[in-house]
C-alpha positions, 0 to 999 in steps of 0.5 A: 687714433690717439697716436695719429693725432699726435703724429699729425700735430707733431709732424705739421708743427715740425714742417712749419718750423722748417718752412721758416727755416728754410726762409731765414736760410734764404734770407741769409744765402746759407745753404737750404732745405732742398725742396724734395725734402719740404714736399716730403713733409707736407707729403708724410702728413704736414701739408696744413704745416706746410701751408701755414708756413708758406703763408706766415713765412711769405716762403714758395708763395711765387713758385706754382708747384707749392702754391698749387702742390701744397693744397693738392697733397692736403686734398688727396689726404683728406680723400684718403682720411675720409675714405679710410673712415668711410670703410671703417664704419 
């Protein structure tokens, strides 16, 4: 249980980092982190990181898809970590 936990802090604090990233690119017209690659991360166990920086960064705030996304992945996961949970016990 101890390592899932710090996959998960390790994994939302990366997808945070790069949501601010991909913002500071846009900001400068450099190239960007496609948006496959930002969902992936949210998708692999980042989404509260995601989330967080969607809001702290004011980045994919306008875009549907993340603004309805983002919240989807982070309720199917907790489904799912609830279900595994349910099953264990």
């Amino acid at each position: 249980m101890k390592p899932f936990i710090i996959y998960l802090i390790f994994i939302n604090i990366l997808t945070f980092f790069i949501y601010g990233l991909d913002k500071h690119k846009a900001r400068k017209n450099k190239w960007r982190i496609p948006e496959k690659q930002l969902f992936f991360l949210a998708f692999i166990g980042g989404s509260i990181g995601a989330e967080a920086g969607m809001l702290c960064f004011r980045h994919k705030t306008k875009h549907p898809r993340f603004m309805i996304g983002i919240p989807a992945i982070f309720l199917l996961q907790l489904c799912l970590l609830f279900g595994i949970a349910y099953a264990v016990n």
